[in-house]
C-alpha positions as CSV (number, residue, x, y, z in Angstrom):
1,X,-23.8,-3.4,18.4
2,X,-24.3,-3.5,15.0
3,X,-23.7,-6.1,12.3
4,X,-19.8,-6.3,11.2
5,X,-21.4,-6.4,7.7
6,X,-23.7,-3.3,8.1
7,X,-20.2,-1.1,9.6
8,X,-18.4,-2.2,6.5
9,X,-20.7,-1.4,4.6
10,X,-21.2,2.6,6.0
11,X,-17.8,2.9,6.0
12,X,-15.4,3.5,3.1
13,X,-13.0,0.5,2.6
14,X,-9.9,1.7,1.3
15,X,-6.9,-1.3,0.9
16,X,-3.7,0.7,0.4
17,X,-1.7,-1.5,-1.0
18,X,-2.1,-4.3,-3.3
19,X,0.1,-6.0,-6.5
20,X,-2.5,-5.9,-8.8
21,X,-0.6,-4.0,-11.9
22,X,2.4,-6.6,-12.0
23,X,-0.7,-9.6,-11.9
24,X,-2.7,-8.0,-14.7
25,X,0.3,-7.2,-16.6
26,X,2.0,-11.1,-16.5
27,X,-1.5,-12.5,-16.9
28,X,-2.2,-10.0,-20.0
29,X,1.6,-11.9,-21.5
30,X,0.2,-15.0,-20.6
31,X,-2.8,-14.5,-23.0
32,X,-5.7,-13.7,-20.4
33,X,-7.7,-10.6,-20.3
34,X,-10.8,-9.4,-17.8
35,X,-8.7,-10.2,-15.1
36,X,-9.9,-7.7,-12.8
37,X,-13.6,-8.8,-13.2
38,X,-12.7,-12.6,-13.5
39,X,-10.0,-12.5,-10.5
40,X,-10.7,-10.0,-8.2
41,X,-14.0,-8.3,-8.4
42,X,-16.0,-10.5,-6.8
43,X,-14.2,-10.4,-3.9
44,X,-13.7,-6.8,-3.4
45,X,-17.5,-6.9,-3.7
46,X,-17.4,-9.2,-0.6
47,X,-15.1,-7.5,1.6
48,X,-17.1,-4.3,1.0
49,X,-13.9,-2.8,-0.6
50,X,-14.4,0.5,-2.3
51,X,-11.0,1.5,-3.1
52,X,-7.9,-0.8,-3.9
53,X,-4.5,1.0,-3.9
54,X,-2.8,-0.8,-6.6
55,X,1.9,-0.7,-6.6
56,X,3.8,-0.8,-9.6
57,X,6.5,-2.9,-9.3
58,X,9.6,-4.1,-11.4
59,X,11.2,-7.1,-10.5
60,X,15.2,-6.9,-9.7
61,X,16.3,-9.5,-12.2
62,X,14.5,-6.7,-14.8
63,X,16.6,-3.6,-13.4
64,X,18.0,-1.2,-14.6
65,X,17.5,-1.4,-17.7
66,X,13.8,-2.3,-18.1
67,X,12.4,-0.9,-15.0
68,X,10.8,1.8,-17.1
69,X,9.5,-0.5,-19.8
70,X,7.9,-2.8,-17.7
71,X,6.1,-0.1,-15.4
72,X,4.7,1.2,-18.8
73,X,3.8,-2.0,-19.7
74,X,1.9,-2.8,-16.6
75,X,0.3,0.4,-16.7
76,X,-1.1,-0.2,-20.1
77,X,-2.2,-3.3,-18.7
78,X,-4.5,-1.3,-16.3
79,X,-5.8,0.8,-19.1
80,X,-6.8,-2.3,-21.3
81,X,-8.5,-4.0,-18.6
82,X,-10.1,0.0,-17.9
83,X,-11.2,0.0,-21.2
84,X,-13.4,-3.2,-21.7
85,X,-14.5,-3.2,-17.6
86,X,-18.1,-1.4,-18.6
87,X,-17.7,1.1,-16.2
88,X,-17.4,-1.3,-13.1
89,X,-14.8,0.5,-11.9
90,X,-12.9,3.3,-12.7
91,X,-9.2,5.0,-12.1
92,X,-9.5,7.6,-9.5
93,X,-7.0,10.3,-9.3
94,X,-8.8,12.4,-5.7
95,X,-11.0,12.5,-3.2
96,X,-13.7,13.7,-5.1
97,X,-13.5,10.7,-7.9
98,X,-13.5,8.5,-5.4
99,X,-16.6,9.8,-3.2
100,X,-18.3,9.7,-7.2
101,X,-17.2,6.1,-7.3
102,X,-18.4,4.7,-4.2
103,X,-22.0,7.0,-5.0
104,X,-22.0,4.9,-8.3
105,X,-21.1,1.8,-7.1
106,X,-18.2,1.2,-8.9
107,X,-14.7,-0.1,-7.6
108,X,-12.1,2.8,-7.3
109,X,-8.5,2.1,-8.3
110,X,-5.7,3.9,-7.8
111,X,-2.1,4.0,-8.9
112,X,1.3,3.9,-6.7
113,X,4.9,3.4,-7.3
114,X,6.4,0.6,-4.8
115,X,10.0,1.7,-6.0
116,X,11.2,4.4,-7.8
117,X,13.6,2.7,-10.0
118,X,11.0,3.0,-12.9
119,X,12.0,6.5,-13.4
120,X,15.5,5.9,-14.2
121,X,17.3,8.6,-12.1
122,X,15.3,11.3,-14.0
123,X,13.2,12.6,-11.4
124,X,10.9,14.6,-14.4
125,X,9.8,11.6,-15.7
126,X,7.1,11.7,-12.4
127,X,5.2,14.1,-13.8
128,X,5.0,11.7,-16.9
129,X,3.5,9.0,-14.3
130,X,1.3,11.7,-12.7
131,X,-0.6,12.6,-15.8
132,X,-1.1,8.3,-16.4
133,X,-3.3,9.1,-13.4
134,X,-0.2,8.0,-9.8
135,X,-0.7,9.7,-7.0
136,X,0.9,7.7,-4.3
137,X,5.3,7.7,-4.6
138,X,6.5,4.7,-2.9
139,X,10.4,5.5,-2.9
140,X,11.5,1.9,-2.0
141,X,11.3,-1.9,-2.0
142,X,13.3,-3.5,0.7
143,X,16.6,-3.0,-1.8
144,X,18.5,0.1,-2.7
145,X,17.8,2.3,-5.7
146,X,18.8,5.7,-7.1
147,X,16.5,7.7,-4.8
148,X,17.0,6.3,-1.9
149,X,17.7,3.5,0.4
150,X,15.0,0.7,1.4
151,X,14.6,-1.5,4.6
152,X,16.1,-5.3,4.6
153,X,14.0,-7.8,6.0
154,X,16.5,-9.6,7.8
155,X,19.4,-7.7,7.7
156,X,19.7,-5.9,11.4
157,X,23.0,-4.4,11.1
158,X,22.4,-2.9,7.7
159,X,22.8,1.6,8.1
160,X,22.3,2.4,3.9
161,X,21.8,5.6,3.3
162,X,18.9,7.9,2.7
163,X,17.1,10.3,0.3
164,X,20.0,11.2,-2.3
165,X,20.4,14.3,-4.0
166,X,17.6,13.2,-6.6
167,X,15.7,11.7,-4.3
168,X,15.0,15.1,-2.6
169,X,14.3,16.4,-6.0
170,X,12.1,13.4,-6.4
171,X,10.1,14.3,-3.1
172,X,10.1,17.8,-3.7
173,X,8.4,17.2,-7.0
174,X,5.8,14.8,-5.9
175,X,4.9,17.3,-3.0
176,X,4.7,20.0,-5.7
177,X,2.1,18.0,-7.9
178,X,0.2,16.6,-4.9
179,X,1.2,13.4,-4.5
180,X,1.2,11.6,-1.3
181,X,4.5,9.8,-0.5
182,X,4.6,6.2,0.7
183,X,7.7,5.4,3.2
184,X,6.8,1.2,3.7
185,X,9.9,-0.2,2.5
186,X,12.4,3.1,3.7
187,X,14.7,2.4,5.7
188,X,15.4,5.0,8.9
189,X,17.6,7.4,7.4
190,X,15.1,7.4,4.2
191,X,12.4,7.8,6.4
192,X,13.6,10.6,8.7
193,X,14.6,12.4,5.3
194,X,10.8,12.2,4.0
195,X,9.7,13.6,8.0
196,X,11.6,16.0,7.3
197,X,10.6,17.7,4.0
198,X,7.0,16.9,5.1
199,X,4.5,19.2,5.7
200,X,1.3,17.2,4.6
201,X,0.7,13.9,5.6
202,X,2.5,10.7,4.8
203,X,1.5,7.2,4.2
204,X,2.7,3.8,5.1
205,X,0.9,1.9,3.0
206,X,1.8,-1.7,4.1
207,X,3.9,-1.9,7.8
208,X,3.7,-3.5,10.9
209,X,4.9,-2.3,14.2
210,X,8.6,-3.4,14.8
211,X,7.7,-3.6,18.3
212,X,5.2,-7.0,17.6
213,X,7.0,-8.0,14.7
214,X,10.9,-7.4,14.7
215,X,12.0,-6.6,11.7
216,X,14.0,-4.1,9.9
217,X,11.0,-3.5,7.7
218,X,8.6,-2.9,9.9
219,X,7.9,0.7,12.1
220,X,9.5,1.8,15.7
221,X,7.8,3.4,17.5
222,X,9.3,6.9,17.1
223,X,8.3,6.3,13.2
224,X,4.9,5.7,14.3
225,X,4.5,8.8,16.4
226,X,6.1,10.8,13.5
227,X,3.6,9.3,11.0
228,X,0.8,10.7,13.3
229,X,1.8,13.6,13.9
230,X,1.8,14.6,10.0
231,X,-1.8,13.1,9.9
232,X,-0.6,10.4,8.2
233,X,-2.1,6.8,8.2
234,X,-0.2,3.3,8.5
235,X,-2.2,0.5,6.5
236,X,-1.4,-2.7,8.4
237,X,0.3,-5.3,6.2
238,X,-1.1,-8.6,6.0
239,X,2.0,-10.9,5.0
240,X,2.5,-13.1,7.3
241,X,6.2,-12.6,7.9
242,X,5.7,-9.3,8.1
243,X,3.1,-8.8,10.9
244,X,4.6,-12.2,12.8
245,X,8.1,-12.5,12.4
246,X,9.9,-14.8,14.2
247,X,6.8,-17.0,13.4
248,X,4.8,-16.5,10.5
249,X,3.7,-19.7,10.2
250,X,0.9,-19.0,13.3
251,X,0.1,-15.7,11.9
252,X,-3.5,-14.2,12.1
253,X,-6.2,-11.7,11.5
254,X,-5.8,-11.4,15.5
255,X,-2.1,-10.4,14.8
256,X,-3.0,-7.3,12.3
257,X,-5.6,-6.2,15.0
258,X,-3.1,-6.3,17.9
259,X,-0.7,-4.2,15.3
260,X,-3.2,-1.5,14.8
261,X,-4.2,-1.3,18.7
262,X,-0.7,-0.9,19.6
263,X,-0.3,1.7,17.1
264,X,-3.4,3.5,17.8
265,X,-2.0,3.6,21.6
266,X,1.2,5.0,20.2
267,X,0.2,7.6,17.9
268,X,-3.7,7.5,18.1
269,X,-6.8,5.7,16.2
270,X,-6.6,8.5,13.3
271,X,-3.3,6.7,12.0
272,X,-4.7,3.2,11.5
273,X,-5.1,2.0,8.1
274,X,-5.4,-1.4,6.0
275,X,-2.7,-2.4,3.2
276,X,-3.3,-6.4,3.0
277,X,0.1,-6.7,0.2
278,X,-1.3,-9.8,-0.9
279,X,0.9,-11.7,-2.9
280,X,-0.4,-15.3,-3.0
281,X,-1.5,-14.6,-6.4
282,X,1.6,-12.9,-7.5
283,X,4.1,-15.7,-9.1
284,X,7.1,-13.1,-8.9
285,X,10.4,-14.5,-8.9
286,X,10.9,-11.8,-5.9
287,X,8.2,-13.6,-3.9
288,X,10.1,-17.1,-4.9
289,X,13.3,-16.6,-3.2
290,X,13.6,-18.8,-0.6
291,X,13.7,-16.2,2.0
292,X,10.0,-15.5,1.5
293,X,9.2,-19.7,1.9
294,X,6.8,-18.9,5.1
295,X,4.9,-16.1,3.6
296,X,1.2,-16.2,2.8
297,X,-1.4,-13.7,3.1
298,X,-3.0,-13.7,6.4
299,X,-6.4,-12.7,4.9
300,X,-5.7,-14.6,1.5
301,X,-8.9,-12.4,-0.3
302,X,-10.7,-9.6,0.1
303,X,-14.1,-11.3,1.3
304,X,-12.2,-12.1,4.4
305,X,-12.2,-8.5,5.7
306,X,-14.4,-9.2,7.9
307,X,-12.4,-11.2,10.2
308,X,-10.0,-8.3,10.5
309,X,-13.2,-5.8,11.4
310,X,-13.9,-8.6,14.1
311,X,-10.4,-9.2,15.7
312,X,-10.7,-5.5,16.2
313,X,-13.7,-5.0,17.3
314,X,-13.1,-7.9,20.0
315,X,-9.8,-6.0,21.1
316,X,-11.5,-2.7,21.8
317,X,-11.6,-0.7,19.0
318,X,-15.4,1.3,18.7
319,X,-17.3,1.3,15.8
320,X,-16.4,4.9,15.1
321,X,-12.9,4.2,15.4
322,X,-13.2,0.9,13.0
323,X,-15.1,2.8,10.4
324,X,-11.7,5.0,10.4
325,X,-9.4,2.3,10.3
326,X,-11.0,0.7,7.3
327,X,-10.7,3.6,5.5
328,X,-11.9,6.7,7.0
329,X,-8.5,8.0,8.1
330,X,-7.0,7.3,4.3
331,X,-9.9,9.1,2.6
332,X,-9.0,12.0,4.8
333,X,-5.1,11.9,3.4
334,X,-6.5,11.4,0.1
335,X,-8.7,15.1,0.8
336,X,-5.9,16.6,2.3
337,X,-3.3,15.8,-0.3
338,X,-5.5,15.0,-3.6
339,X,-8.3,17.3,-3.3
């Protein structure tokens, strides 16, 4: 068998899902600049990573009436730290720019909504977004918004509600543009109402499998399946109290492996995916509540990747299969969708 090293580094590694917009954008207020190549760089280097999915996201206490502000604020963030990188990595808006990337050795970055409250109930302003260089719409956090209705991490007898009437205009538009919507977060009437204007594939760029982890926020099966059989990929979420629930405390890289086996027995190994959600370094007041006191980041870097390759190698996942998993299957979304 060959090295876990020399298979990560064949392979595409693709992270779908990462807070690095809301971290560049408070360090930027807090005076510090570079923090892409001070802060993260290195690491991605070490886990092989070649593209990093990176969320927009507006904290409550800041909503309504600044969701929009602070999303342009974080993107502008991005763009400063762009700017003065020297080319070591680059935004990427397809397919194609990424392949470039990876051929140039450069880090690719991409740009996602986690939450659609940004837009202010004026489902338009996505096409604003869209020429800033996002391609992924995540509709929800675990809350409710204007669009549609999220998950709740601990609250099992919550129903919400769906897509509303501007959420469906909001899909509808981002499937017009090609962009590739993100359903972590939706809860099950949301989710159903995406399935069902769907005709490309679908993302979940950060969830677990409800069965091993019972939460609200996390997938059933039946979502699993459906996810699959759009093409679509899940990228397993490496928050503790996500991917071990009822004890998050114990969590490990052997947890997100057992995840993606279950899912890939469910719905196949084309639909597994990595989206770590690291938040360790993300000093929210969202991730201080004392409802998220037992969560930490299972792989707490990037240069730990390699534990997760192992855990699912040891499990019985093939090299081929692992090579997908760490970002084969999400480059072949981003073809489908991006171009």
């Amino acid at each position: 068998m060959k090295k876990i090293s020399e298979i990560m580094d064949n392979a595409i590694v693709i992270d779908t899902h990462l807070d690095l917009l809301p971290d560049i954008e408070q360090k930027h207020r807090d005076g510090r600049s570079n923090v892409i190549l001070e802060d993260y760089l290195d690491s991605f280097k070490k886990g092989h990573v070649d593209v990093v999915v990176s969320s927009i996201f507006v904290d409550s206490e800041l909503l309504p009436e600044l969701g929009l502000k602070r999303a342009m604020e974080q993107i502008a963030a991005f763009y400063r730290e762009l700017d003065a990188c020297g080319g070591k990595f680059v935004l990427a808006t397809s397919a194609k720019e990424i392949l470039d990337a990876r051929r140039q050795g450069r880090l690719a970055v991409m740009l996602a909504f986690e939450g659609a409250e940004p837009l202010s109930a004026a489902p338009s302003l996505l096409r604003t977004f869209y020429a800033l260089g996002v391609r992924i719409l995540g509709l929800c956090w675990s809350r409710s918004n204007w669009a549609a209705d999220g998950s709740r991490f601990f609250d099992f007898d919550y129903q919400g509600y769906g897509l509303t009437e501007g959420g469906r205009e909001l899909v509808a538009l981002a499937q017009e543009l090609g962009m590739i919507v993100d359903v972590s977060h939706c809860n099950e009437k949301t989710f159903w109402d995406v399935v069902e204007m769907s005709s490309q594939p679908i993302l979940a760029t950060h969830s677990c499998a409800r069965a091993l982890s019972d939460t609200p926020r996390n997938l059933s099966d039946e979502q699993i399946r459906a996810i699959g059989r759009l093409g679509g990929v899940i990228g397993v979420n490496g928050a503790s109290l996500v991917a071990r629930f009822k004890d998050p405390r114990n969590a490990s890289p052997a947890d997100l492996a057992a995840h993606m086996m279950y899912e890939k027995n469910l719905a196949g190994a084309g639909v597994l995916g990595i989206g770590l959600d690291q938040c360790d370094r993300l000093n929210s007041p969202t991730m201080q509540l004392e409802a998220f006191r037992d969560v930490f980041d299972i792989i707490p870097t990037h240069d730990g990747l390699e534990k997760l390759a192992a855990a699912l190698l040891d499990q019985g996942l093939s090299e081929d299969e692992l090579a997908g998993a760490l970002g084969g299957n999400t480059l072949r979304v981003f073809e489908k969708v991006l171009g």
